[in-house]
C-alpha positions, 0 to 999 in steps of 0.5 A: 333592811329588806335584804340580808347577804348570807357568806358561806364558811370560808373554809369551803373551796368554792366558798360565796355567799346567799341573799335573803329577804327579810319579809315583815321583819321574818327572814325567809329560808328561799334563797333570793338571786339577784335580778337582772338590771332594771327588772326588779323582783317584787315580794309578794308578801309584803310588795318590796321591790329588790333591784340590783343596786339593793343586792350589791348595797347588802353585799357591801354592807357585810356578811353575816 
């Protein structure tokens, strides 16, 4: 997986979640906001390209 969703404490009021791009198997400290539809981001590091369906299948797949 490219991309990793990160969930806040649940005890905080406003308490979400991050994503993060695991870059050549290093996951990176900058927080990575999803793109809009069809414009996808590409790493400039490794050349992944995230689009919006990666950022809500990471979502779904669980919080760490």
């Amino acid at each position: 997986m490219v991309l990793t969703y990160i969930s806040d404490p649940l005890d905080e009021e406003h308490a979400s979640g991050h994503f993060y791009h695991v870059c050549r198997g290093i996951l990176q400290k900058d927080e990575v906001l999803p793109p809009a539809d069809g414009e996808p981001i590409a790493c400039t590091g490794c050349g992944v390209e995230l689009e919006l369906e990666d950022f809500k299948e990471a979502h779904l797949k669980g919080a760490v």
